[in-house]
C-alpha positions in Angstrom: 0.0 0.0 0.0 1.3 3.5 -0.9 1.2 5.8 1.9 -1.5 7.6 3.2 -1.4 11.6 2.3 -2.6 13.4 5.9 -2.6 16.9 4.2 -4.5 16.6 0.6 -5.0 19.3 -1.4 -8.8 20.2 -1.6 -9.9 21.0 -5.2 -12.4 24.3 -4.6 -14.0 25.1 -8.1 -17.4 27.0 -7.2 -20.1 28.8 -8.7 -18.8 32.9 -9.0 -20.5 35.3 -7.8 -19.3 38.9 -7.2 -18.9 41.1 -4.3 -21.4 43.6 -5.6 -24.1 40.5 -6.3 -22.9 39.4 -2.7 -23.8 43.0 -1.1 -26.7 43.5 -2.5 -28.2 40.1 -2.2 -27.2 40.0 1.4 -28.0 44.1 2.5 -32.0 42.6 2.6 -31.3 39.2 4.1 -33.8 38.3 6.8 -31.9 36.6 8.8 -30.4 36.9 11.9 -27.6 34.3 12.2 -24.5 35.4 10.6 -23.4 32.3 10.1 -26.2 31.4 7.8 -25.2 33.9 5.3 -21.8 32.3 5.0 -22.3 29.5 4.7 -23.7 29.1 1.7 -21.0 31.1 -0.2 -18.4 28.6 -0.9 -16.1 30.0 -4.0 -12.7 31.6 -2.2 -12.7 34.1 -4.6 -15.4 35.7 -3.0 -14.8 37.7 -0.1 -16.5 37.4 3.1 -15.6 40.9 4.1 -18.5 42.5 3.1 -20.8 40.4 4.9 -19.1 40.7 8.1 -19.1 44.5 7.7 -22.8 44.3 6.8 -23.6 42.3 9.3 -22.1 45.2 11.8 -23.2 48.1 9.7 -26.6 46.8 10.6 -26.1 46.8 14.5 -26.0 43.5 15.8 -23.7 42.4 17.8 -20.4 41.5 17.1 -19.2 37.8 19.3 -15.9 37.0 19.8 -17.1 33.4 20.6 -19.3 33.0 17.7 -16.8 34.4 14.9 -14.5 31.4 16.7 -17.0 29.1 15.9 -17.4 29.7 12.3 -13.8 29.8 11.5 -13.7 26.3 13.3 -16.3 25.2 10.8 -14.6 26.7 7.9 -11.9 24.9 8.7 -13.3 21.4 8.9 -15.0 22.4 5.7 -11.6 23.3 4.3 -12.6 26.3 3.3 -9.2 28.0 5.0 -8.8 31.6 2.7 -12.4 32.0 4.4 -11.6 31.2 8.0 -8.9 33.2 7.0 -10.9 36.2 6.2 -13.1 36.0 9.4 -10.2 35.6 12.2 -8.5 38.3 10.2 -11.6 40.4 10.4 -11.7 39.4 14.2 -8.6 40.7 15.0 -9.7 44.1 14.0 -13.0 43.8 15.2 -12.8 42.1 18.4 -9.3 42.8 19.7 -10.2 41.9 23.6 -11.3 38.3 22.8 -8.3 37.3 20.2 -6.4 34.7 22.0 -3.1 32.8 21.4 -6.0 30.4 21.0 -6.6 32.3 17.5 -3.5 33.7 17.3 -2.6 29.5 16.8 -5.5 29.2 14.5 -4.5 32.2 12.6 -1.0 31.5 12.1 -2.1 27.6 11.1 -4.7 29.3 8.2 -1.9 32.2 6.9 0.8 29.0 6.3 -2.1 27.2 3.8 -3.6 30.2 2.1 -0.2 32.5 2.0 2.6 30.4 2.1 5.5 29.1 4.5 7.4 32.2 4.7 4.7 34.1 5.4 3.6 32.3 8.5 7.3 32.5 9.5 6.9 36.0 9.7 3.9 35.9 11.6 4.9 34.2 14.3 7.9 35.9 15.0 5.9 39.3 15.5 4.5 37.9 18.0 4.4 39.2 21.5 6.3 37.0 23.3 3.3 36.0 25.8 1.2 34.7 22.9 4.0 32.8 21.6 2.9 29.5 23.7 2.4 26.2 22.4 -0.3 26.8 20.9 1.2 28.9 18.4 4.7 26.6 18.6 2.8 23.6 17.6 1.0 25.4 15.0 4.0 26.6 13.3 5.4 22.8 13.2 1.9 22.0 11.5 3.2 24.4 8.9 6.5 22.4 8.6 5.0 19.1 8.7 2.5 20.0 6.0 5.5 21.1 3.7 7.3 18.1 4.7 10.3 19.6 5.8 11.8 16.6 8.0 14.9 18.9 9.4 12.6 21.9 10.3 10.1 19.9 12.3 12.3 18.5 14.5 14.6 21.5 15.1 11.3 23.1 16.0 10.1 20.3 17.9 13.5 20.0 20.0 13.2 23.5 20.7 9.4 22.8 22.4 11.1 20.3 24.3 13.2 22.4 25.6 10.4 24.8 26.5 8.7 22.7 27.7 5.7 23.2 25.1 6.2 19.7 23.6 3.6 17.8 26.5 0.6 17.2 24.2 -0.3 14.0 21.5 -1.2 17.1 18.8 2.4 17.3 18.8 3.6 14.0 18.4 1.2 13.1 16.0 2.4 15.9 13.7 6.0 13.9 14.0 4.1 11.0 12.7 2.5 12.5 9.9 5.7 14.0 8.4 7.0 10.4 8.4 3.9 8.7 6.8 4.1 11.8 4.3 8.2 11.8 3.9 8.0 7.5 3.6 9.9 7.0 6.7 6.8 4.7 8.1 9.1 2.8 10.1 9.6 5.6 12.3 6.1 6.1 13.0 5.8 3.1 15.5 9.3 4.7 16.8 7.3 8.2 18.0 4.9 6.4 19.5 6.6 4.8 21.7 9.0 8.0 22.3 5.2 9.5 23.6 4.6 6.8 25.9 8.4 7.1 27.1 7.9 11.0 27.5 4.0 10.2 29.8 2.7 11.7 26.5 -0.8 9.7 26.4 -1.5 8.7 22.4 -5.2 9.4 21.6 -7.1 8.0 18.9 -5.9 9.9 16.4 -2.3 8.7 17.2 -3.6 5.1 17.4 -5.1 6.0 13.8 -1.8 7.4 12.0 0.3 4.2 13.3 -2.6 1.9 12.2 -2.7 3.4 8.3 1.4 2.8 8.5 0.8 -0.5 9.3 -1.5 -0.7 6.7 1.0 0.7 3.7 3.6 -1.6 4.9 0.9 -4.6 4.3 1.2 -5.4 7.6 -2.4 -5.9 8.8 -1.3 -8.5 11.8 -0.1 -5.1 13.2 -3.1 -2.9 12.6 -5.2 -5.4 14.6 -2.4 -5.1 17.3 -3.1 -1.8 17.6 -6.6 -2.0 17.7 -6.4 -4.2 20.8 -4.2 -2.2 22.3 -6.4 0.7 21.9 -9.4 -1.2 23.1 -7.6 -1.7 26.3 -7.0 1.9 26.8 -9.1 3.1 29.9 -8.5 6.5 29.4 -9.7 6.5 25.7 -13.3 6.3 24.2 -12.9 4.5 20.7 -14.5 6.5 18.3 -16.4 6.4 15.3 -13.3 7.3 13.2 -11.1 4.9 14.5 -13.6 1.9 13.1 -13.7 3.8 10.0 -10.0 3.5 9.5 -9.9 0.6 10.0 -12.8 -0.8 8.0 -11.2 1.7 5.5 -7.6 -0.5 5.7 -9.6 -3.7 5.0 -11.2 -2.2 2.0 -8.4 -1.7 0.5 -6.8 -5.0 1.3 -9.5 -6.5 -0.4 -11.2 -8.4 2.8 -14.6 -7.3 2.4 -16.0 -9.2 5.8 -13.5 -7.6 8.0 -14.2 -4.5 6.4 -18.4 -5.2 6.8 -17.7 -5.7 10.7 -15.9 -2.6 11.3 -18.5 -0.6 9.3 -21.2 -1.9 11.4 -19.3 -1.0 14.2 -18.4 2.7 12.9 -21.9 3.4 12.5 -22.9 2.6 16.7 -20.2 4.7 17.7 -21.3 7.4 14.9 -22.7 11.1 16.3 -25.4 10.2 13.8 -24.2 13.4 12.2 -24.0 14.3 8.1 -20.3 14.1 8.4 -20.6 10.4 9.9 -22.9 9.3 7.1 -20.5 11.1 4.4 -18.2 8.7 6.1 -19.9 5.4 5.8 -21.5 6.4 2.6 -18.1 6.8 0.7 -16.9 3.7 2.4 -19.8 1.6 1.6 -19.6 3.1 -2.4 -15.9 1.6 -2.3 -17.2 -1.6 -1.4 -19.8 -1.5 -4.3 -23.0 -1.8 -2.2 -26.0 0.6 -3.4 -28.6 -0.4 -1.0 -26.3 0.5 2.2 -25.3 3.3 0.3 -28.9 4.3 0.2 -30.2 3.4 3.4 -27.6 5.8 4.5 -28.5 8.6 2.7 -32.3 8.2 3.7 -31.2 8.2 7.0 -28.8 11.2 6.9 -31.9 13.1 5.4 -34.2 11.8 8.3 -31.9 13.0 10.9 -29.5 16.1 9.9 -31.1 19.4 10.1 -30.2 20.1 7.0 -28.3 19.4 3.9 -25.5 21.1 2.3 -23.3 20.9 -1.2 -20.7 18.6 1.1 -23.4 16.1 1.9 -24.8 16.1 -2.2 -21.0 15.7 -3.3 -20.4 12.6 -1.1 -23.8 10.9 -2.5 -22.7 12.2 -6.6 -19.7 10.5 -5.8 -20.8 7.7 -4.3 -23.4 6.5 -7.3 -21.3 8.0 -10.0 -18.4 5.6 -8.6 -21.0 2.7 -8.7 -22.5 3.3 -12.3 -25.4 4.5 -11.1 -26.1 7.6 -13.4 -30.0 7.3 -13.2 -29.7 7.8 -9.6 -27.4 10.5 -9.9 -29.5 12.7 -12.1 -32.7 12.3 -10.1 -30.7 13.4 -7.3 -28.7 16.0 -9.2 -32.2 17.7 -9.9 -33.1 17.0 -6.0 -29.9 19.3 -5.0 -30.6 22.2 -7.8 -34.7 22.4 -6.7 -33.4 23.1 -3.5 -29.9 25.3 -3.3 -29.3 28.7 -2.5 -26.4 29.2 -4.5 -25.7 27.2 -7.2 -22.1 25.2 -6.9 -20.6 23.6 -10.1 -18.9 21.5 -7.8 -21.9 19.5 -7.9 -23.1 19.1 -11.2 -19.3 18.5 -11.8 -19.5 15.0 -10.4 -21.5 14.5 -12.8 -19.9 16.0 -15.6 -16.8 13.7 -14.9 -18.4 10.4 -14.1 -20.6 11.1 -18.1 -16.3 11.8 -19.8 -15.3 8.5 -17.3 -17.4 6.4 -19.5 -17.2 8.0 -22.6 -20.0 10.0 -22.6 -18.5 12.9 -23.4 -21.5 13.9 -25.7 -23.6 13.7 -23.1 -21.7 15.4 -20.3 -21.7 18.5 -23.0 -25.5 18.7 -23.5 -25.5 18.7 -19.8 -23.7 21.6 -19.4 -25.1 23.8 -22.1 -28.6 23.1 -20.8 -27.4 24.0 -17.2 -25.9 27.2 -18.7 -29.2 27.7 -21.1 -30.8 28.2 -17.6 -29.1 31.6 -16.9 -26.2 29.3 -14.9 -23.0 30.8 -15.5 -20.5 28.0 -15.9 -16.6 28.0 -14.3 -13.9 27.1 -16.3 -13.3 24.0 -14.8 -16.5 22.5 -16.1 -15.8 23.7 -19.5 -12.0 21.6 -19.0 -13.8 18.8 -17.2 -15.5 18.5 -21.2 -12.4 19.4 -23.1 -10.4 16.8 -21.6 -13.4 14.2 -22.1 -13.3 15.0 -25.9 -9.3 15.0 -25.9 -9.5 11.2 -24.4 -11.8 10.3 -27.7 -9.8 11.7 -29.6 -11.7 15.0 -30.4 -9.2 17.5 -30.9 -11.4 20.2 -32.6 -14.5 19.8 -29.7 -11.5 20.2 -26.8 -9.8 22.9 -28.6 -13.6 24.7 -29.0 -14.1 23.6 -25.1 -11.3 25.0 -23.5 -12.0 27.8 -25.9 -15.3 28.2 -23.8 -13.6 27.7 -20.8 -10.8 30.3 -21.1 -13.3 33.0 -22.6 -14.0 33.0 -18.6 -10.9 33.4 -17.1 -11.3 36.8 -16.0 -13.9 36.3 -13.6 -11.7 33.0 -12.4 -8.7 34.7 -12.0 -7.2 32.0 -9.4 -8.2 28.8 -12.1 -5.3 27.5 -14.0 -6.3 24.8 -16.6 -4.3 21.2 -16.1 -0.8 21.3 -18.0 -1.7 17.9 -19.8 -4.7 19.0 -21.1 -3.1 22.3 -22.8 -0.1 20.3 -24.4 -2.4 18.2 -26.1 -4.5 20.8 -27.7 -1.3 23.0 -28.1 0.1 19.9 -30.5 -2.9 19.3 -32.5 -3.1 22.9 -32.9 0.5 23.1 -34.3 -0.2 20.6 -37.0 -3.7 21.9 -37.4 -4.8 25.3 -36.4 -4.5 28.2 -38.6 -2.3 31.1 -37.7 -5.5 33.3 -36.6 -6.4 30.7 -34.1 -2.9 29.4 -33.2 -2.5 33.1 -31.9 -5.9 33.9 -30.5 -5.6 30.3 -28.2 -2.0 31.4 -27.1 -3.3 34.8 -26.2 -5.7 33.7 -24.4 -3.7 31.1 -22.3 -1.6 35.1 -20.9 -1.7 34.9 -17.3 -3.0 31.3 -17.0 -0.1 29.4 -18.8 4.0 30.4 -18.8 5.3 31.4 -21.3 7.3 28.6 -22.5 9.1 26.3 -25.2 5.7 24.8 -25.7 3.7 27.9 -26.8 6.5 28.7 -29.1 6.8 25.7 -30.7 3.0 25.8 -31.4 3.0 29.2 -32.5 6.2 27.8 -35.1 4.6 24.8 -36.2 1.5 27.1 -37.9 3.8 30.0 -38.9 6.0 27.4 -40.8 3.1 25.1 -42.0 1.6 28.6 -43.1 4.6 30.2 -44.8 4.2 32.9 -42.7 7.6 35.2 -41.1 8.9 33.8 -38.2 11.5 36.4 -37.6 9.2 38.3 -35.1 8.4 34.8 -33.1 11.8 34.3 -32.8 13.0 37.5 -31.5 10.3 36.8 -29.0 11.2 33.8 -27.4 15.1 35.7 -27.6 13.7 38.3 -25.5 12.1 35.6 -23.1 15.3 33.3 -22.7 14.0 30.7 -24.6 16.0 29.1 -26.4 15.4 27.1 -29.7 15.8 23.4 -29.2 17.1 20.7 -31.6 13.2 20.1 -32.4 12.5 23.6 -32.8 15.7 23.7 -35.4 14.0 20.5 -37.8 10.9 22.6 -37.5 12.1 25.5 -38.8 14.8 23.2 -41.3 16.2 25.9 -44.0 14.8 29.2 -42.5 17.0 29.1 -39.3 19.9 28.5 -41.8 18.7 31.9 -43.6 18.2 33.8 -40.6 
């Protein structure tokens, strides 16, 4: 088994809306909960500023406790340049309540949205009293999640000596970095080093050593664990730990052990839409619609209410099984009832159609979704390009991405997939016309490099075209490009004359 990623990067591609949309929709808003008019605006490159000034502007009262709580659920929804925004806003808002609490927080959110460096500097502007270690062991969260083996335990050692280094958070960030660096037969190692130290593990601990086990194929061990676990008095197994397991035995192929730890995972569940996501993705690996279902009736039964997460899990989930009849019944379920409508969701959708070659299909989809005053994102427009350039369809990409980058300015953070534009660039440089050559490369400015590649398209027509290519080349002089030895057969005899 390869080992497990702790720190994934989340794919966010959402419906756009802009700021002056946002104000305006949001200035008459009946409601009294600020939360509920976040929450349904899930695209990062909308700001949540104006809301939270709005939502001051018109008197009410500004928490410190409840602006904690919604960057805690931002950040479980992964939705980190918004948490971001709102303990940002805090700070300048509600100065008295800003802990080293939320300086930790804060510090944790700046080093995924802004970079390393940048949560470097943060930290060391810090007084000195909220330096603590809560912010120390945030800052080795930022190390750990760029993998930087030396760093984390410099930083680490320096804790120790601190004395900060007391808690399992800690330790368990050591353990990550070596699951995410390879090293898993270290993993085992900091656990004990805990135990050694009177450092309790918890189950999150138990959990990390367990999926180590796991990618070494060593499943006599995982169920070592487990008992070992069980026999903790001070620790309350929990629904998660079940689900990693049940998820170890999925993978391994033994579907019974798997089944009983599923069963198991659901009577510890909080019976919450997050549990059933859980399950439900589990059970779709296994292949088994009617749990699958019985779920999902279930989570609708019992969760308040349903958001775009909860939709994307069940997509997923019948898309992965084949189930495409399903998925558009409840594709139309979702859209009757959103606020705000996320191409997120109909993107499942999109994908799973190009997965099985319905590429046609998945098109028709889209331009009837957009016929209905939908503006698409450029990702769903890729989703259909690269469908088309898996048949084989070079023209319907090319016209695809076409559609997809005639959006880019209103995307400005989306950046189509390298692959996808090197195969279009080549058919276009044995196909395209020179207009078209040029207006596609144009269009790519800001969203692709300037590189060999575009050249070497832009060549290809010039040559096959008989037109000048003095001008190109002066270009790519003047952007350190050099011409390669199949740049030089490309251009053959008119290199030799220039």
């Amino acid at each position: 088994m390869a080992p497990i990623r702790f720190f994934a990067i989340f794919n966010r591609t959402q419906s756009l809306i802009s700021n002056a949309v946002l104000k305006t929709r949001y200035s008459s808003s009946a409601s009294n909960n600020l939360f509920s008019r976040i929450s349904p605006l899930g695209d990062p490159g909308i700001s949540l500023v104006p809301v939270l000034d709005k939502w001051a502007e018109e008197g009410a009262k500004v928490k410190g406790f409840e602006l904690q709580k919604i960057v805690k659920v931002l950040r479980a929804r992964r939705r980190y340049r918004h948490a971001l925004e709102v303990s940002e806003w805090m700070t300048g808002k509600v100065v008295s309540s800003f802990s080293p609490a939320d300086c930790a927080v804060q510090l944790d959110l700046i080093g995924r949205v802004r970079g390393l460096e940048t949560a470097e500097s943060y930290f060391q502007n810090l007084d000195d009293q909220a330096k603590t270690d809560k912010t120390y062991g945030a800052l080795l969260n930022c190390y750990v999640r760029e993998g930087l083996v030396d760093k984390s335990l410099n930083h680490m050692q320096k804790m120790k000596e601190l004395g900060f280094a007391f808690s399992s958070l800690n330790y368990n960030g050591l353990m990550c970095l070596y699951t995410n660096t390879g090293q898993l037969e270290k993993v085992l190692d900091v656990l004990s080093e805990m135990k050694e130290n009177g450092v309790s593990p918890d189950n999150f601990s138990y959990r990390i050593c367990m999926n180590a086990c796991a990618a070494r194929s060593d499943l006599s061990g995982v169920e070592k664990i487990l008992k070992e676990i069980e026999n903790q008095p001070h620790i309350s197994l929990d629904w998660m730990t079940y689900s990693t397991v049940a998820n170890i035995y999925i993978k391994a192929g033994v579907k019974e052990r798997a089944l009983v730890y599923l069963k198991k995972c659901e009577e510890k569940g909080n019976k919450d839409a997050l549990g059933y996501n859980h399950l439900i993705s589990l059970y779709a690996s296994l292949g088994n619609k009617d749990e699958i279902m019985r779920l999902w009736g279930l989570a609708k039964a019992k969760c308040k209410k349903l958001v775009n997460r909860d939709y994307l899990t069940m997509l997923g989930s019948l898309v992965k099984l084949g189930e495409f009849e399903e998925t558009e019944k409840l594709l139309q379920e979702w859209e009757s009832s959103c606020q705000i409508y996320d191409f997120r969701v109909p993107n499942v959708l999109l994908i799973g159609y190009c997965q099985k070659g319905l590429v046609e299909k998945a098109e028709e989809m889209l331009r009837d979704i957009v016929k209905k005053q939908k503006t698409a994102i450029p990702n769903s427009w890729s989703i259909i390009a690269a469908g088309y350039v898996d048949k084989q369809n070079m023209e319907k990409a090319f016209q695809c991405m076409k559609e997809a980058l005639t959006l880019q300015t209103d995307n400005k953070g989306w950046r189509p997939k390298p692959e996808l534009i090197s195969s279009i660039l080549s058919w276009l440089g044995d196909n395209g016309d020179v207009e078209e050559v040029e207006a596609f490369v144009c269009s790519l400015e800001n969203k692709v490099p300037k590189n060999r590649e575009l050249y070497r398209t832009l060549v290809k027509a010039y040559v096959r075209c008989g037109k000048q290519v003095d001008g190109l080349l002066g270009s790519m002089k003047a952007d350190q490009i050099d011409v390669d030895e199949e740049m030089k057969t490309i251009l053959g005899s008119r290199l030799q004359e220039g």
